[in-house]
C-alpha positions in Angstrom: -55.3 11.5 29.9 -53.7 8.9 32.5 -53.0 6.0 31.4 -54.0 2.5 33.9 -51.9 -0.3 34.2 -52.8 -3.9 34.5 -51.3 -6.3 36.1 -51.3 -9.4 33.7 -49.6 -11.9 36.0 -52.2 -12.1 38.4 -54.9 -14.2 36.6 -58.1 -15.4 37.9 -57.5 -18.6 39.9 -61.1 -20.3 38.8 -61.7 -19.6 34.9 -57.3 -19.4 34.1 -57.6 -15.7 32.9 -60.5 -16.1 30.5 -62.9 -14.7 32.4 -65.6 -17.7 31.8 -66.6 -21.3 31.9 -67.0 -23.2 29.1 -70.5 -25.4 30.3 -70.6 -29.2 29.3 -74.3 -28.5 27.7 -72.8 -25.7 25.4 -72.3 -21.7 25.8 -70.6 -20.9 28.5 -70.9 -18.7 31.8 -68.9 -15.4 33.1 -66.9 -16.1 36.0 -68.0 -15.4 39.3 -64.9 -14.4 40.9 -63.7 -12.4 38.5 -66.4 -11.1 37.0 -65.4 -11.6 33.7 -62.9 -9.9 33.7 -59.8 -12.7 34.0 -58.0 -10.9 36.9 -58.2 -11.5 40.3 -59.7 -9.4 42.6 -57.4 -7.3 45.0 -58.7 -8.4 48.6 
């Protein structure tokens, strides 16, 4: 089993790591950049 490491210091720039939007109508949306997933993407 290996065992992946994740950078937590780089955080998505647009949603602050949370990997969404919170909408002004209500609900929210996933992050484009990130896909959800809080990080940023290595370029």
């Amino acid at each position: 089993m290996t065992v992946e490491t994740i950078d937590t210091t780089k955080t998505c720039d647009y949603c602050e790591g949370k990997g969404y939007f919170q909408l002004v109508l209500g609900g929210s949306e996933t992050c484009p950049n990130c896909e959800g997933t809080g990080k940023n993407k290595d370029n």
